[in-house]
NUSE-749141 format. One record per residue (C-alpha): residue number from 1; residue in three letters; chain; x, y, z. Coordinates in nm, 2 decimals, decimal comma. Example, Ala and Ser with C-alpha at 12.3 -4.5 7.8 and 13.67 -1.06 7.14 Angstrom:
BEGIN
@nr 1 rest ALA kette A east 1,23 north -0,45 up 0,78 $
@nr 2 rest SER kette A east 1,37 north -0,11 up 0,71 $
This chain:
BEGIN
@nr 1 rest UNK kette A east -7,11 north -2,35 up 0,61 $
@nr 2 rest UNK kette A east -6,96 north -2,69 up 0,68 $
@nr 3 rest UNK kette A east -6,74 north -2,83 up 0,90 $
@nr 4 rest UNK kette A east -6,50 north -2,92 up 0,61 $
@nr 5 rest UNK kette A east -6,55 north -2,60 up 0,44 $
@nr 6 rest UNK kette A east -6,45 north -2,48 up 0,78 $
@nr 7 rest UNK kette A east -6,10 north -2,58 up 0,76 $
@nr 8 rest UNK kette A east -6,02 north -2,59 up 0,38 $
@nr 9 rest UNK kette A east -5,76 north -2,36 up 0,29 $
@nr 10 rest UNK kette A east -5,82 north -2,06 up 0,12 $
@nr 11 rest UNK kette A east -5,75 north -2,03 up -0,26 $
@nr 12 rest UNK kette A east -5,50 north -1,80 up -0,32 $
@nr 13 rest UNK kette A east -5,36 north -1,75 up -0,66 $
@nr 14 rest UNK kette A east -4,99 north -1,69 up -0,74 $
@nr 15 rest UNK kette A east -5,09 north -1,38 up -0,95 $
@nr 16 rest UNK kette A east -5,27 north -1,20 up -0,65 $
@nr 17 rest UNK kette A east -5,01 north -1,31 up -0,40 $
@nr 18 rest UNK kette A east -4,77 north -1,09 up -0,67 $
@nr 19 rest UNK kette A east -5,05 north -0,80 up -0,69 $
@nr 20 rest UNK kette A east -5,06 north -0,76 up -0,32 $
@nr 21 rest UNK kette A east -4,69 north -0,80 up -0,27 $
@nr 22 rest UNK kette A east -4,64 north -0,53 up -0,52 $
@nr 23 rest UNK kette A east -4,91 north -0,31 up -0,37 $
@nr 24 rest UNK kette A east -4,77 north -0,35 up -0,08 $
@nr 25 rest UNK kette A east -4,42 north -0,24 up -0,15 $
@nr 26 rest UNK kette A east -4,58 north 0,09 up -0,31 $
@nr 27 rest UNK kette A east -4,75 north 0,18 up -0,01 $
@nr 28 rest UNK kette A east -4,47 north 0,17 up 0,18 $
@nr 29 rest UNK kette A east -4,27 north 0,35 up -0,07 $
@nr 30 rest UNK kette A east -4,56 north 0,64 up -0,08 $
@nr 31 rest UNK kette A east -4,55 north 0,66 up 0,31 $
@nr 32 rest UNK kette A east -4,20 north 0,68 up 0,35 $
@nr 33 rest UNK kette A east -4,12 north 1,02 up 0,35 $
@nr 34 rest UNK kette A east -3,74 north 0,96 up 0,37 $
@nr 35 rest UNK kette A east -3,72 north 0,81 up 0,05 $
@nr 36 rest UNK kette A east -3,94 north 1,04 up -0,17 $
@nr 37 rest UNK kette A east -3,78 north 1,38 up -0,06 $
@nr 38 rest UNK kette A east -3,47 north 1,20 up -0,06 $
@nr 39 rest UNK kette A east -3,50 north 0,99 up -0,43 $
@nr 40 rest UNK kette A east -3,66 north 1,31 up -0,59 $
@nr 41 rest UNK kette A east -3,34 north 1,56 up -0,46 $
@nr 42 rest UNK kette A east -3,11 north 1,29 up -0,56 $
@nr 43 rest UNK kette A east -3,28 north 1,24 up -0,87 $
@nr 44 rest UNK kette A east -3,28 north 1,61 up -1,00 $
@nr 45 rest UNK kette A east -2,94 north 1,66 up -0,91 $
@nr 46 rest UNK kette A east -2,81 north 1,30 up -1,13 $
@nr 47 rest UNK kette A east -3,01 north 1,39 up -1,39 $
@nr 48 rest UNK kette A east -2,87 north 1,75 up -1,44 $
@nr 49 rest UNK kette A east -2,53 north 1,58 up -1,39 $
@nr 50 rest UNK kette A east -2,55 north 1,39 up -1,67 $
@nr 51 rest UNK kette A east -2,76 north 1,66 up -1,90 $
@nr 52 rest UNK kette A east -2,54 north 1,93 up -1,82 $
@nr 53 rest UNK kette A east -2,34 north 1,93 up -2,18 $
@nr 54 rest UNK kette A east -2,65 north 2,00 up -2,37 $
@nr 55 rest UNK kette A east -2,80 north 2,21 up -2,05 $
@nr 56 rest UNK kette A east -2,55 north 2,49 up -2,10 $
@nr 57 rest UNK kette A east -2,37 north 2,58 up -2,44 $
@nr 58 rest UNK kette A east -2,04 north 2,65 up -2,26 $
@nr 59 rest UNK kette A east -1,74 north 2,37 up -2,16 $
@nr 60 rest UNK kette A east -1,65 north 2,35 up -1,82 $
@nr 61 rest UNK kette A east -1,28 north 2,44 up -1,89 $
@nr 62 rest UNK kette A east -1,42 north 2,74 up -2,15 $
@nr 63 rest UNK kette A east -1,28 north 3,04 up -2,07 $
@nr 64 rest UNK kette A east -1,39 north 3,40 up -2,11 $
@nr 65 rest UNK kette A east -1,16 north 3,65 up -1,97 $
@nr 66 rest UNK kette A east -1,37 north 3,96 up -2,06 $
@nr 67 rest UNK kette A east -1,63 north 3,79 up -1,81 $
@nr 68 rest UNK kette A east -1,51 north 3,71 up -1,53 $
@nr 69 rest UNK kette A east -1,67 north 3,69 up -1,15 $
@nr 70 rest UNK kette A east -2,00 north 3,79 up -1,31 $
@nr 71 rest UNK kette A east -2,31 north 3,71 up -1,05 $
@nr 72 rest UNK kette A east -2,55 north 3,48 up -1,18 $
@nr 73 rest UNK kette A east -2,75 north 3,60 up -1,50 $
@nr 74 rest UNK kette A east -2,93 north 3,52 up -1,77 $
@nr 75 rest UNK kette A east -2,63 north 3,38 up -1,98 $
@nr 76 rest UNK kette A east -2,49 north 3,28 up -1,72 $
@nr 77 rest UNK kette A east -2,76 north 3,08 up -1,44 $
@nr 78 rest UNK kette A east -2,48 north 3,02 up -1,14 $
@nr 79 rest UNK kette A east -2,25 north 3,34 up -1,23 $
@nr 80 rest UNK kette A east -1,85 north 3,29 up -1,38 $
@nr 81 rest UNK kette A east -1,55 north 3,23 up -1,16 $
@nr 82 rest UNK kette A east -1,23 north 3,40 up -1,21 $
@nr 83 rest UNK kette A east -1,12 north 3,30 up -1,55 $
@nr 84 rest UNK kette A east -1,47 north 3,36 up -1,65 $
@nr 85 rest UNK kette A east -1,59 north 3,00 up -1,64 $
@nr 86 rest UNK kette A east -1,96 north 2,89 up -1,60 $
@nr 87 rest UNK kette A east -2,05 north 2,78 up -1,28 $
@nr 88 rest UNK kette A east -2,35 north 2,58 up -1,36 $
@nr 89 rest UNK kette A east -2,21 north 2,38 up -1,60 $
@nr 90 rest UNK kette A east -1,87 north 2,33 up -1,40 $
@nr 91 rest UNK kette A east -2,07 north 2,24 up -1,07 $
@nr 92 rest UNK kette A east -2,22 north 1,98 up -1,27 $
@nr 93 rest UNK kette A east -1,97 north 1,85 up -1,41 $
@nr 94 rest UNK kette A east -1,80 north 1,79 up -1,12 $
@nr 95 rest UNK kette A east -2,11 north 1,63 up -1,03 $
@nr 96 rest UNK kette A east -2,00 north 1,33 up -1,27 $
@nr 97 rest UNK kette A east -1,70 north 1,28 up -1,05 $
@nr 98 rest UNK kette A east -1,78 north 1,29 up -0,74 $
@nr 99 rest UNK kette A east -2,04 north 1,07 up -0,83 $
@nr 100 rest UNK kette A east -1,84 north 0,85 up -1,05 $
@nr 101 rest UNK kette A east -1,57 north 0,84 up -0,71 $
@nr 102 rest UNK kette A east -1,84 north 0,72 up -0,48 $
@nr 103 rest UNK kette A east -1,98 north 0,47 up -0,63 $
@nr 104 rest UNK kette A east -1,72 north 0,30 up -0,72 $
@nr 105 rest UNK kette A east -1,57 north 0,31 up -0,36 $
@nr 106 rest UNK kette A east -1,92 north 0,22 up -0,27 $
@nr 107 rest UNK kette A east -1,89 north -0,08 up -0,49 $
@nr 108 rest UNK kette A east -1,60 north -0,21 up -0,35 $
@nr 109 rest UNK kette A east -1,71 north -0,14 up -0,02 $
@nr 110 rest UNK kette A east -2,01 north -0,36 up -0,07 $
@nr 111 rest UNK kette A east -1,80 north -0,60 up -0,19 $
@nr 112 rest UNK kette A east -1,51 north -0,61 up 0,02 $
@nr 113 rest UNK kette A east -1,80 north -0,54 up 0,35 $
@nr 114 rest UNK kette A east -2,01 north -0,87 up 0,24 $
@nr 115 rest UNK kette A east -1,69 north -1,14 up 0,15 $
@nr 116 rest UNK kette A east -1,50 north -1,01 up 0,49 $
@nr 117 rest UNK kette A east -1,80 north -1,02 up 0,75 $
@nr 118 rest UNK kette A east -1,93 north -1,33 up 0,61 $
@nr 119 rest UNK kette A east -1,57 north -1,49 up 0,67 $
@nr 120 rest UNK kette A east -1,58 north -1,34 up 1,01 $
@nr 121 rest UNK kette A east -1,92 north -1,46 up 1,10 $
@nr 122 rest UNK kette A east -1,87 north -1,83 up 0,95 $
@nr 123 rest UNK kette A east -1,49 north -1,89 up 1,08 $
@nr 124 rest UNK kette A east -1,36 north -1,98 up 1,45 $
@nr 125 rest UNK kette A east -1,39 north -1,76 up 1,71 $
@nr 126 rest UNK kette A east -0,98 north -1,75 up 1,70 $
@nr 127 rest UNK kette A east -0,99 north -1,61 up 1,29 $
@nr 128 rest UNK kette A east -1,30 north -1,40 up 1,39 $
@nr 129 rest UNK kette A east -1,08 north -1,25 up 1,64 $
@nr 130 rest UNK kette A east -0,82 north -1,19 up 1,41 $
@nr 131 rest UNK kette A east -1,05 north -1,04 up 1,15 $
@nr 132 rest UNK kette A east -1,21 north -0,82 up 1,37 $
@nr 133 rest UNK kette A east -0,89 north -0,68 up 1,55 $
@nr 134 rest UNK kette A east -0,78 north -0,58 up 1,18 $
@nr 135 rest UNK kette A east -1,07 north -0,38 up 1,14 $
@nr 136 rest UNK kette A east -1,02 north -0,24 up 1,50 $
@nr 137 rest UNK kette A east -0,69 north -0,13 up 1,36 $
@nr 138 rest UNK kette A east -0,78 north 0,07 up 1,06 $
@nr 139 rest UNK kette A east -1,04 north 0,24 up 1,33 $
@nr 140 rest UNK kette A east -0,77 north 0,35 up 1,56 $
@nr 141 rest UNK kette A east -0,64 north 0,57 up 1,26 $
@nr 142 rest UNK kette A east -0,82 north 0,84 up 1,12 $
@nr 143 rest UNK kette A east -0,96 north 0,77 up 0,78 $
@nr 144 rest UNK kette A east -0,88 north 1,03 up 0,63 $
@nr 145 rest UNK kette A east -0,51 north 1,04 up 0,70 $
@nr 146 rest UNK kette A east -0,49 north 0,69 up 0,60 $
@nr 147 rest UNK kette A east -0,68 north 0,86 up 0,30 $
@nr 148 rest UNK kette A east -0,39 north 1,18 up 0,26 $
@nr 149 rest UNK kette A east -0,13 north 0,89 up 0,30 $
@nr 150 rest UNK kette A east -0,27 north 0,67 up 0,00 $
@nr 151 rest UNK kette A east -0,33 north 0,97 up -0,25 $
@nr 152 rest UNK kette A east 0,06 north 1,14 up -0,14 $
@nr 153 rest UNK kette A east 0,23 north 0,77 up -0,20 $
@nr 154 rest UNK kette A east 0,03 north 0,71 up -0,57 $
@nr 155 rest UNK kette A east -0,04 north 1,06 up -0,67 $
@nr 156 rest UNK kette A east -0,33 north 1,24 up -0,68 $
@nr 157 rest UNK kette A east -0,61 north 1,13 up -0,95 $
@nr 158 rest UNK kette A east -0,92 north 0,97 up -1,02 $
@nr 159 rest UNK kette A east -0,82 north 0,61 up -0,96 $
@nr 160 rest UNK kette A east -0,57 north 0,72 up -0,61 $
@nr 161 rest UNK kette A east -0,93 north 0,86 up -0,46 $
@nr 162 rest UNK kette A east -1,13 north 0,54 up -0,58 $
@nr 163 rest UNK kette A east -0,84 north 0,35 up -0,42 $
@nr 164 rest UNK kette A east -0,79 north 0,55 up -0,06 $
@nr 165 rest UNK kette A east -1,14 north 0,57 up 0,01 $
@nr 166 rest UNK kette A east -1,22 north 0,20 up -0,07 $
@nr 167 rest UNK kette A east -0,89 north 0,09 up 0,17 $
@nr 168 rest UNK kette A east -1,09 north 0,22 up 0,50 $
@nr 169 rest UNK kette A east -1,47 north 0,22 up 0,34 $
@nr 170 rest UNK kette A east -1,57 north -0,10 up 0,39 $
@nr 171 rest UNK kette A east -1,49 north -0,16 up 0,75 $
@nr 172 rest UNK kette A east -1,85 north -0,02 up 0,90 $
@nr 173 rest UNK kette A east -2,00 north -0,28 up 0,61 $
@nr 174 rest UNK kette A east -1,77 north -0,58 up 0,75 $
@nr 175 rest UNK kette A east -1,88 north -0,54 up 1,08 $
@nr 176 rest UNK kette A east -2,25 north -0,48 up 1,01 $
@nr 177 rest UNK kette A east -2,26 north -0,83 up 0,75 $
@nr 178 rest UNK kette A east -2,07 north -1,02 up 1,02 $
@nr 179 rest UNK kette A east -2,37 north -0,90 up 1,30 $
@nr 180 rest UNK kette A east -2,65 north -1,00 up 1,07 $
@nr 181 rest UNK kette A east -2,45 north -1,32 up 0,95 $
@nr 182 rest UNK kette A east -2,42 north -1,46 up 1,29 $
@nr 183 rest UNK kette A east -2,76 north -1,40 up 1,36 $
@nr 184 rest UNK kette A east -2,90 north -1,54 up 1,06 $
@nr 185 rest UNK kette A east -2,68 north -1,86 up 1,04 $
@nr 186 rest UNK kette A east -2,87 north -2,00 up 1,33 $
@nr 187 rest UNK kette A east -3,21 north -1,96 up 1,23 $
@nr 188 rest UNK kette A east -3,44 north -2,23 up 1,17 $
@nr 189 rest UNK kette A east -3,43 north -2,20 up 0,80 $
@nr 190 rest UNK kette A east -3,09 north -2,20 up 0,76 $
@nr 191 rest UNK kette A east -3,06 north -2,49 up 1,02 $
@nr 192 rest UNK kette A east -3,36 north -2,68 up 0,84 $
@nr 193 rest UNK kette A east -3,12 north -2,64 up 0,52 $
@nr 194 rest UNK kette A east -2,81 north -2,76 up 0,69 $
@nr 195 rest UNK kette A east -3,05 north -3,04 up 0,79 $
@nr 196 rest UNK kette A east -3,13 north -3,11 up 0,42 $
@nr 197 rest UNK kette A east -2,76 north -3,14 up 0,31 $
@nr 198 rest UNK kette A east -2,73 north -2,80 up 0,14 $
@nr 199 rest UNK kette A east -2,37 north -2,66 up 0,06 $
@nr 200 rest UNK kette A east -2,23 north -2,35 up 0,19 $
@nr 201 rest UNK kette A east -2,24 north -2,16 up -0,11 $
@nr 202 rest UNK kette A east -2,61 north -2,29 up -0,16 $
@nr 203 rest UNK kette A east -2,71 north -2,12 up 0,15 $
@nr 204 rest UNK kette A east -2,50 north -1,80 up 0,15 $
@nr 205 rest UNK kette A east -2,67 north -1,76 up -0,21 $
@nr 206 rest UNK kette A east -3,03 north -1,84 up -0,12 $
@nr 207 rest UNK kette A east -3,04 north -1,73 up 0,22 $
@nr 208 rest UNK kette A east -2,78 north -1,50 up 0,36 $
@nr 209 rest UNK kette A east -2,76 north -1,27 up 0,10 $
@nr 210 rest UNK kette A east -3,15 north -1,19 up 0,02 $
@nr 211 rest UNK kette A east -3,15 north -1,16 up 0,40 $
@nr 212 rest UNK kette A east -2,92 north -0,88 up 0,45 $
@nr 213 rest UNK kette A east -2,94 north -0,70 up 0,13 $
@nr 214 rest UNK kette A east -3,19 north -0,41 up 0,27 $
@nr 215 rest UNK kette A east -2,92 north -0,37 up 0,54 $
@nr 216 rest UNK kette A east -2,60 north -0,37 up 0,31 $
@nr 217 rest UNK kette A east -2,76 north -0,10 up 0,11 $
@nr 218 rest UNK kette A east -2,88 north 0,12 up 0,38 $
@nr 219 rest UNK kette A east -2,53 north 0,11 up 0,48 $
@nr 220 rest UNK kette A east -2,41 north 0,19 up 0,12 $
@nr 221 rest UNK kette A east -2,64 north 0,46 up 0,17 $
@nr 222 rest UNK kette A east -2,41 north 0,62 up 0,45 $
@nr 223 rest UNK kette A east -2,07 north 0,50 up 0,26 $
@nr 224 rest UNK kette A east -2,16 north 0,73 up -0,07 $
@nr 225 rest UNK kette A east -2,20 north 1,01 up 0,06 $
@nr 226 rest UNK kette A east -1,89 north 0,94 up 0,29 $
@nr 227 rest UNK kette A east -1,66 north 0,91 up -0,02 $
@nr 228 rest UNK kette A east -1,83 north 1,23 up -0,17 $
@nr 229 rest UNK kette A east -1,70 north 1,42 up 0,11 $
@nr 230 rest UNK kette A east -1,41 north 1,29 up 0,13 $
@nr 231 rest UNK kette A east -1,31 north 1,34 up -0,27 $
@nr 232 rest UNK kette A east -1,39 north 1,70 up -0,18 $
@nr 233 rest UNK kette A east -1,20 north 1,71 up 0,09 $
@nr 234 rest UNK kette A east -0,92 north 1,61 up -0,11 $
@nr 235 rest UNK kette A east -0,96 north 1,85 up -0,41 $
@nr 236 rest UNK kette A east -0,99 north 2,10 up -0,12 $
@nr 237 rest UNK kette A east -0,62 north 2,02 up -0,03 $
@nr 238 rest UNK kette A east -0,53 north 2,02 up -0,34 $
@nr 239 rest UNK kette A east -0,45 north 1,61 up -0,31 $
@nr 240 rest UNK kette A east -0,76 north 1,50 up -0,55 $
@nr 241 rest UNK kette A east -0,92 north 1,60 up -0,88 $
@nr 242 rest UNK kette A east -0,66 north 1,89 up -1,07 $
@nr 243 rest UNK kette A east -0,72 north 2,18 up -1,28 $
@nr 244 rest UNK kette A east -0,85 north 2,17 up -1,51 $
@nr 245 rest UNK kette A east -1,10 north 1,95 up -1,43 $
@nr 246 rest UNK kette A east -1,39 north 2,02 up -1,23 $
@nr 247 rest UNK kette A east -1,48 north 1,90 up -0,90 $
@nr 248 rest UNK kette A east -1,68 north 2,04 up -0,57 $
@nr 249 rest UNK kette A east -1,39 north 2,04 up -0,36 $
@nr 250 rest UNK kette A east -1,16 north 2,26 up -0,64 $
@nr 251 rest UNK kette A east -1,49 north 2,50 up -0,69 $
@nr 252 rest UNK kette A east -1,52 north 2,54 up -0,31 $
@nr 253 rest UNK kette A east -1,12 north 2,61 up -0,23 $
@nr 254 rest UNK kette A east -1,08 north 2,85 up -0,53 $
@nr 255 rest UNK kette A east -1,36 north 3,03 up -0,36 $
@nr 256 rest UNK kette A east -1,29 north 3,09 up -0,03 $
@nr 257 rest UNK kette A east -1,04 north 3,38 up -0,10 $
@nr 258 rest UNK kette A east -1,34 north 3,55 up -0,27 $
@nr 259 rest UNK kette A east -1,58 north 3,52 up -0,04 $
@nr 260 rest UNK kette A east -1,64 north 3,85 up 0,06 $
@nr 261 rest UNK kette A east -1,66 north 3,96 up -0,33 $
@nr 262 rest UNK kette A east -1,84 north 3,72 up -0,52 $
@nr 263 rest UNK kette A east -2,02 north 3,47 up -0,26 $
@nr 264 rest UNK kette A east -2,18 north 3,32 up -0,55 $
@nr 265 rest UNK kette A east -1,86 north 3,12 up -0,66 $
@nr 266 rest UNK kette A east -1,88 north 2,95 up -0,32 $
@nr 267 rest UNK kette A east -2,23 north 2,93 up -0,26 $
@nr 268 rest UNK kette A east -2,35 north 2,70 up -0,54 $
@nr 269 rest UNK kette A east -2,08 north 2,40 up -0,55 $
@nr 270 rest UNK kette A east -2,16 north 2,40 up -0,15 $
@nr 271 rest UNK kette A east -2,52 north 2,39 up -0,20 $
@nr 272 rest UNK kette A east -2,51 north 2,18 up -0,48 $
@nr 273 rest UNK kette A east -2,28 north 1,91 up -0,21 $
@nr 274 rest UNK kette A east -2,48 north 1,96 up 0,11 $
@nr 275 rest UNK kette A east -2,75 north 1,85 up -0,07 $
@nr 276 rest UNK kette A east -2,64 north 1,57 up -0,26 $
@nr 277 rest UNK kette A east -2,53 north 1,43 up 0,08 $
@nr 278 rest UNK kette A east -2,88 north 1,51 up 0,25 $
@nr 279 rest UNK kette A east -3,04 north 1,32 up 0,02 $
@nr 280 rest UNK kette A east -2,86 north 1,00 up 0,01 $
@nr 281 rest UNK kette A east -2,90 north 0,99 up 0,38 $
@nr 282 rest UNK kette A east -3,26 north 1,05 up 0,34 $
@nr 283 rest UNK kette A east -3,26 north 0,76 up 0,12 $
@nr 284 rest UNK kette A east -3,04 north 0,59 up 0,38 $
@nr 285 rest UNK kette A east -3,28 north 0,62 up 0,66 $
@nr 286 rest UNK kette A east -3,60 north 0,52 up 0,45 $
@nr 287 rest UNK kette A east -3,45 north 0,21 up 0,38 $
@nr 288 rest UNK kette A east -3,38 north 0,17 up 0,73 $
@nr 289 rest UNK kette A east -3,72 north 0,22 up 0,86 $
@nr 290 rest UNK kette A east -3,85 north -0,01 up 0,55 $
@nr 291 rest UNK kette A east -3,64 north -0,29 up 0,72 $
């Protein structure tokens, strides 16, 4: 070998650059156990949400007075409540809400999160201060009474939940974008673009945001199944979702008086919950460690 073969670069094709990337990214994917168990429960449980019409041959407000409180059966996989409803098919169902709640609290969290720290992170120290004493504010004060307060004022609903939960959700995002903003807006290659005469938006676009996406959504991670509990906290009071409609929270409060009876009627919609928020912070905490 030559001197100048020595120090040629090596050839490196732009399709085996994307080959290794991409094996790369499934290899960490296959040896993060967080996000396998946590995908695969999360998975099972969106899937039979959405199925559950053509899953079970009964409505979720169907009503069968001749068969009520029966424990789970063949007709019936999860058992009936007390007007002789089925429990599988209800527990999913209220699946689709609670789901349907969160991630649209989740989106405007995101959304609300990114725009607010970004401000913070790019303005004077003074309007930093400002914004960050706001958010300092809405900490001091329990989220879920500001929560009770919001739903109580509108009415309780679908759209009151979406609305209280988003009001306090996106603080934790704010302040984690503003720390990764402020770090990132003096590195070299956002310095190197200021250098170059790029715009704000140009580099908020190009830079910021690919740059704190894994951290926005391992935080989004943490707000879902936040707003979860908190929309069946709320049916629990009786301040969200109403009858007839179905929803964890309604399931689990019509229950607890018949706990000694017919655990069943409890134990399913609280399964069903516990694990829905497991997994999301599975996922939460694989995406962290794939940082």
């Amino acid at each position: 070998m030559s001197l100048n073969n020595l120090f040629e670069p090596a050839s490196f094709s732009l399709k085996e650059y994307l080959v290794t990337n991409k094996e790369i990214k499934r290899s960490i994917f296959y040896k993060n156990r967080y996000l396998q168990i946590g995908l695969g429960i999360f998975f099972i449980i969106f899937v039979l949400s959405i199925f559950a019409p053509w899953l079970s041959p009964y409505s979720y407000k169907e009503i069968h007075l001749d068969q009520r409180n029966l424990p789970p059966c063949k007709e019936f996989i999860f058992g009936t409540d007390d007007l002789g409803r089925d429990i599988f098919t209800r527990v999913f169902w209220g699946a689709r809400i609670s789901f349907a709640v969160a991630f649209l609290s989740a989106f405007f969290d995101l959304l609300i999160g990114v725009v607010y720290g970004s401000i913070a992170a790019y303005s004077k120290r003074y309007v930093d201060e400002i914004l960050m004493r706001f958010c300092d504010l809405l900490n001091a004060i329990p989220s879920l009474l500001i929560v009770i307060l919001f739903v109580v004022l509108i009415g309780p609903g679908f759209l009151a939940i979406v609305t209280a939960i988003s009001f306090t959700g996106w603080v934790m995002m704010a302040r984690i974008i503003r720390a990764e903003v402020f770090k990132l807006k003096e590195a070299n290659f956002v310095l190197a673009s200021k250098t170059m005469g790029a715009s704000f938006f140009t580099i908020f676009f190009q830079h910021i945001i690919p740059n704190v996406r894994f951290v926005a959504i391992a935080t989004l991670m943490y707000s879902i199944p936040s707003a979860i509990f908190t929309e069946a906290t709320l049916s629990f009071l009786g301040l969200g979702i109403q009858a007839p409609m179905a929803s964890w929270g309604v399931m689990i409060s019509d229950s607890i008086s018949a706990l000694r009876f017919y655990p069943w009627r409890l134990l399913f919609p609280s399964v069903i919950l516990t694990l829905t928020t497991f997994s999301l912070n599975m996922i939460g905490e694989g995406l962290k460690k794939h940082e």
